[in-house]
PAZAPA-4460 file (N, C-alpha, C; in steps of 0.05 Angstrom, whole numbers, plus 32768, in hexadecimal, padded with zeros to 4 digits):
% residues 133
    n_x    n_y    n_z   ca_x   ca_y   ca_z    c_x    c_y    c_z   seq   type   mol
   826E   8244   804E   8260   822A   8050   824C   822C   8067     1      X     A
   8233   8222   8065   821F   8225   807D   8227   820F   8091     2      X     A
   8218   8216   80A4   8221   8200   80BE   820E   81F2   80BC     3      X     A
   8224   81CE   80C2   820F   81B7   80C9   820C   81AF   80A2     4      X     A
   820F   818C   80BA   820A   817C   80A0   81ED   8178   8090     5      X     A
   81F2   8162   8082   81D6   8161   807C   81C6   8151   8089     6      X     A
   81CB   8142   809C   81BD   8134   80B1   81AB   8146   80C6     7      X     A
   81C5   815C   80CF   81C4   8169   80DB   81A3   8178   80D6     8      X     A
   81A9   8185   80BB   8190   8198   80B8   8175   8184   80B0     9      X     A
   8177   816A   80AE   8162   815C   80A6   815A   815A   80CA    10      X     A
   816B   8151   80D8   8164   814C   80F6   815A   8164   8101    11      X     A
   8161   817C   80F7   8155   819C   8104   813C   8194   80EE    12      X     A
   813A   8194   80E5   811D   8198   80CB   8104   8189   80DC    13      X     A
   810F   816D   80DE   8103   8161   80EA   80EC   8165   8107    14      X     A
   810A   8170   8119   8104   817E   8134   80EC   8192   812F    15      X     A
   80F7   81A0   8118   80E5   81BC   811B   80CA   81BD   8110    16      X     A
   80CA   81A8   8106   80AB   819B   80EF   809F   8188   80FB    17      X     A
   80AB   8181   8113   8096   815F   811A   807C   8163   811F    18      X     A
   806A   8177   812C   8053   816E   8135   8047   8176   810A    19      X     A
   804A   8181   80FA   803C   8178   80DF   804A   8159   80D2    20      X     A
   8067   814F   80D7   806C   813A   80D2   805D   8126   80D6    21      X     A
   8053   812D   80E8   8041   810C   80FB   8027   8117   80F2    22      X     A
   801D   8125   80EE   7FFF   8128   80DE   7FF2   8113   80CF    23      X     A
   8006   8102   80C1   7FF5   80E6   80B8   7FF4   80D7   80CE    24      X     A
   7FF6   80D8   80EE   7FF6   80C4   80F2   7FDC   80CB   8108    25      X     A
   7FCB   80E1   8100   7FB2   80E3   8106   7F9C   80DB   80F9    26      X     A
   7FA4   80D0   80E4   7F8F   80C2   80CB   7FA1   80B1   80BE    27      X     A
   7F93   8091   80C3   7F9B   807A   80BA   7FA0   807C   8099    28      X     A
   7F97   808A   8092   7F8E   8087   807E   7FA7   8097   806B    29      X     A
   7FAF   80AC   807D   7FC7   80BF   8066   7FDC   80AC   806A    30      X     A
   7FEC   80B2   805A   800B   809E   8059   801F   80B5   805E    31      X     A
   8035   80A7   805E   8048   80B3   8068   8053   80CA   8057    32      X     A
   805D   80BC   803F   8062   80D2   802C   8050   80D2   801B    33      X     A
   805A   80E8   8004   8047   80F0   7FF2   8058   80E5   7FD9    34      X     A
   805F   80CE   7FDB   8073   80C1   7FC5   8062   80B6   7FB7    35      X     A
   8049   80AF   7FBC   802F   80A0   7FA5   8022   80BF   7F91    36      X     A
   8022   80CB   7FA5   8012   80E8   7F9D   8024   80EE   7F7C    37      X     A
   8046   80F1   7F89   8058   80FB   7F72   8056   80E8   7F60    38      X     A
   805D   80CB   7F60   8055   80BB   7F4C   8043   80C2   7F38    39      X     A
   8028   80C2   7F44   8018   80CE   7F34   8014   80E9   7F29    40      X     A
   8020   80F9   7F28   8022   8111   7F20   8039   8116   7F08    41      X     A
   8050   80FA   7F09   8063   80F6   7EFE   805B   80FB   7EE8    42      X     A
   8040   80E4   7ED8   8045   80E0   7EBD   803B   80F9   7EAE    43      X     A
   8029   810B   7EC0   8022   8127   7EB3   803C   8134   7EB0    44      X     A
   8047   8132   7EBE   8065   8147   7EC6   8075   8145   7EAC    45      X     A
   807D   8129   7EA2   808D   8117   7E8F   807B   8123   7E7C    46      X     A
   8068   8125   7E77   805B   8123   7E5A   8053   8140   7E4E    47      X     A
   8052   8151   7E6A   8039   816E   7E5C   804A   817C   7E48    48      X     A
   806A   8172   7E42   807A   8187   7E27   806C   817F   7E0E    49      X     A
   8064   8168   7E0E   805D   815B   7DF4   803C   8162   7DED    50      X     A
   802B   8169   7E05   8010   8174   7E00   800F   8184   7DED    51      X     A
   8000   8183   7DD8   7FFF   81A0   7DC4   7FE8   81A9   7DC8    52      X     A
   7FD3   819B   7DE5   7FBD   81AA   7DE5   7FBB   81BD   7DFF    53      X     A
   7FD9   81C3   7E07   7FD5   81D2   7E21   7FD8   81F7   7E19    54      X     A
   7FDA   8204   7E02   7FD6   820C   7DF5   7FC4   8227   7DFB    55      X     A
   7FAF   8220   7E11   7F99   822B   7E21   7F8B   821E   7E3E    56      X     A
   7F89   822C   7E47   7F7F   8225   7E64   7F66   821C   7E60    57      X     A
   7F56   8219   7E4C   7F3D   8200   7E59   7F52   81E2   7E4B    58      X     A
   7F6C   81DD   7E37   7F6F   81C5   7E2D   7F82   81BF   7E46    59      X     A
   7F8C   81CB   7E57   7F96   81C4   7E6B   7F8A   81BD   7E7F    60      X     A
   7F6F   81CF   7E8A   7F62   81C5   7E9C   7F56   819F   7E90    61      X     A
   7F4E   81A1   7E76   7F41   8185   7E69   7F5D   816E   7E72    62      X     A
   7F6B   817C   7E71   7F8A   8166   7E79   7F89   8161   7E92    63      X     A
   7F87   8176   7EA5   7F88   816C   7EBB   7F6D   8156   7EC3    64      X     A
   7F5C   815C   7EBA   7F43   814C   7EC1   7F45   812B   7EBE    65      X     A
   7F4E   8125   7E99   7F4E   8108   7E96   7F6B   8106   7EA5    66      X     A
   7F89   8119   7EAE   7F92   80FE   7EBE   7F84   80F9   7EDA    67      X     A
   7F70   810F   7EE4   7F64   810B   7F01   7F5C   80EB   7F08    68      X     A
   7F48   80F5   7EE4   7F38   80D5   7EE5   7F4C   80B9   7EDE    69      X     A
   7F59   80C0   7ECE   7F72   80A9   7ECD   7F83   809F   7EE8    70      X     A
   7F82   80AF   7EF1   7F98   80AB   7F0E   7F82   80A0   7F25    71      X     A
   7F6C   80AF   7F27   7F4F   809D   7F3C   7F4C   8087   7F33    72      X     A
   7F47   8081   7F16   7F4B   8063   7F0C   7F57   8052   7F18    73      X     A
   7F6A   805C   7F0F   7F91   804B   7F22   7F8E   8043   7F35    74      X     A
   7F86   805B   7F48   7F7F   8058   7F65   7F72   8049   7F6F    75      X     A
   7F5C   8041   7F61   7F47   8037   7F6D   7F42   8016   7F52    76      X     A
   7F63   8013   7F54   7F5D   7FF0   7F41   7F49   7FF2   7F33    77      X     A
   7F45   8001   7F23   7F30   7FFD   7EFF   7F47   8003   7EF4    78      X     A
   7F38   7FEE   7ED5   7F47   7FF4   7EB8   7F44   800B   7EB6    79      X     A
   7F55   801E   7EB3   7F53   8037   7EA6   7F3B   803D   7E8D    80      X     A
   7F4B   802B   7E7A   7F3E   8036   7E5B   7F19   8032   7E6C    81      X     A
   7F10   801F   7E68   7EFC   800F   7E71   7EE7   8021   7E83    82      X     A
   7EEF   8037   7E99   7EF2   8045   7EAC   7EE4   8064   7E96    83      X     A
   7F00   806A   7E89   7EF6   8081   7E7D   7EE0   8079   7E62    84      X     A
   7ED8   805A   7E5B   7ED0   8056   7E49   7EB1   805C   7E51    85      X     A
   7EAD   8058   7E69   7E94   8053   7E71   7E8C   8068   7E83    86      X     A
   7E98   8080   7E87   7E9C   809D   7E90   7E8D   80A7   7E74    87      X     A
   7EA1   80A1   7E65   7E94   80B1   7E42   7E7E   80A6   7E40    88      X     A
   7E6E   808E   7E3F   7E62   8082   7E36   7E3E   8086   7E48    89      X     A
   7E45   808F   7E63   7E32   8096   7E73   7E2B   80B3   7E81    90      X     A
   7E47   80BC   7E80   7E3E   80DC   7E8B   7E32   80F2   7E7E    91      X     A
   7E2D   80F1   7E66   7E20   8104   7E55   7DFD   8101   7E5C    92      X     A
   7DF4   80E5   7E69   7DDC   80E9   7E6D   7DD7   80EA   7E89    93      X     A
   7DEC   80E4   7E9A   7DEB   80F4   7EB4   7DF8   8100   7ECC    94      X     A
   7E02   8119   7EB1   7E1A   812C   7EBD   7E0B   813F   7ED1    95      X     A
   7DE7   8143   7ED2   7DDF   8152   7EE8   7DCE   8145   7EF3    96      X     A
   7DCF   8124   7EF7   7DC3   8112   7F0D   7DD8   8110   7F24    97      X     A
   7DDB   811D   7F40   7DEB   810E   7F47   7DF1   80F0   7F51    98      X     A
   7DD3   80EA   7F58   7DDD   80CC   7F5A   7DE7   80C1   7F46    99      X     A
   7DE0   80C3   7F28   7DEE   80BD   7F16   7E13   80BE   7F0F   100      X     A
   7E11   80D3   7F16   7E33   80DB   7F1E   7E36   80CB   7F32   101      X     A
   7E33   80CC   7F50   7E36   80BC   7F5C   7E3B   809E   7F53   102      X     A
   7E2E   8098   7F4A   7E30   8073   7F42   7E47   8071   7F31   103      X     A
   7E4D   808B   7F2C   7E65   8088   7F10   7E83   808E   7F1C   104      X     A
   7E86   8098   7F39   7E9A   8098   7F49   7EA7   8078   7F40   105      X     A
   7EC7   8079   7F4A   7ED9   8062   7F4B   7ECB   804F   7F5C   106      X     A
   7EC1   8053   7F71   7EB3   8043   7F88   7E96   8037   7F8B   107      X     A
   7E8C   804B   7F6F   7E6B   803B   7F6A   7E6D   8019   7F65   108      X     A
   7E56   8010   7F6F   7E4F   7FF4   7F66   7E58   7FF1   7F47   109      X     A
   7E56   8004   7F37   7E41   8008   7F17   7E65   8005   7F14   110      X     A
   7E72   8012   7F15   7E88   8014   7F11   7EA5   8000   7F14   111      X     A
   7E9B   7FEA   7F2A   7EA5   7FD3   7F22   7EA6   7FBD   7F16   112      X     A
   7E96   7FC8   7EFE   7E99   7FBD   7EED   7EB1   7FC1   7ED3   113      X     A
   7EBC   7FDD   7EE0   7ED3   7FE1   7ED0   7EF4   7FD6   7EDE   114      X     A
   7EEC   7FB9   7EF1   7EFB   7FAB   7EF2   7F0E   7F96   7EEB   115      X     A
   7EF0   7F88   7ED6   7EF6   7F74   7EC7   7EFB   7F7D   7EA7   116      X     A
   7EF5   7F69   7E96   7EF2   7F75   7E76   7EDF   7F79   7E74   117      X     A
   7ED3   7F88   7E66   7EB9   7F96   7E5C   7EBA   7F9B   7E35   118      X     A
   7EA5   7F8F   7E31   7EA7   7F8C   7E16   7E98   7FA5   7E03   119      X     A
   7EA9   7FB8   7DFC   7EA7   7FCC   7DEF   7E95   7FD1   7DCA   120      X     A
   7E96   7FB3   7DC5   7E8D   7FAD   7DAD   7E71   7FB3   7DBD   121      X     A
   7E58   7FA6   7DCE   7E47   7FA5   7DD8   7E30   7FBE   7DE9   122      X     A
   7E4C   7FC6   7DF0   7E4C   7FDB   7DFE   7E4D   7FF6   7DF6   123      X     A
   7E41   8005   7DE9   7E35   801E   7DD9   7E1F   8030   7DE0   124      X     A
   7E23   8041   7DD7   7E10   8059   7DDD   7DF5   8056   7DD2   125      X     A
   7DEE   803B   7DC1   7DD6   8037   7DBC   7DC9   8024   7DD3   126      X     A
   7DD4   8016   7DE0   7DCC   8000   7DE8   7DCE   7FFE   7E03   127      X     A
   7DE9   8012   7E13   7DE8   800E   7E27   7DDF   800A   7E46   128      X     A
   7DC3   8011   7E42   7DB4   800D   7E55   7DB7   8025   7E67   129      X     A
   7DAC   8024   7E89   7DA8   803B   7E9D   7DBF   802B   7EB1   130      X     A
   7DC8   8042   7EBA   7DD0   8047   7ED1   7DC4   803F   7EEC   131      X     A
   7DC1   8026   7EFB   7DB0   801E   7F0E   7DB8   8034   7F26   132      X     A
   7DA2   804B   7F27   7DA5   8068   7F41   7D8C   8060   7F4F   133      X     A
***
């Protein structure tokens, strides 16, 4: 049997790790744990047996990509669908503008508009207008 409980080796763990433990508390901004991080990584975790397109390493890399964008969505309070609707709907004409990309970040102006409802009937590849860059 090894020595020492499990307090014990959490209290040595502790000791022996503190100055990277406290590393979030050099930036407001990190949190404590990484229990949001795992959350989100969950529903890939739960789901990739059922993928039949992981099969090859570019349908896996394509997986990892829409949950990137699905999960920044999340992050950053937009509708999802709405989010990737208007990703599809604009990036093909400016996937090598970067201000264009730019404006199409979670945090562009242009992009909160994938806050509210957005009417998809209206909203098409014929009609949809420019990107204000």
């Amino acid at each position: 049997m090894e020595g020492g409980s499990k307090l014990e080796k959490a209290v040595n763990y502790a000791n022996n790790h503190q100055e990277l433990l406290e590393n979030y508390l050099l930036d407001g901004r990190c949190e404590i744990s990484n229990n949001r991080a795992e959350r989100c990584s969950k529903s890939y975790g739960s789901g990739r047996k059922n993928f039949l397109f992981h099969n090859s390493v570019n349908g896996a890399k394509s997986s990892a990509i829409i949950y990137s964008l699905v999960e920044t969505a999340k992050a950053n309070h937009l509708n999802v669908f709405q989010y990737l609707y208007t990703l599809l709907l604009y990036m093909p004409d400016y996937k090598h503008k970067p201000a264009g990309v730019e404006a199409m970040m979670p945090w562009g102006e242009f992009i909160k508009r994938c806050c509210g409802v957005m009417n998809t009937e209206t909203e098409t590849p014929e009609n949809r207008g420019q990107i204000p860059v």
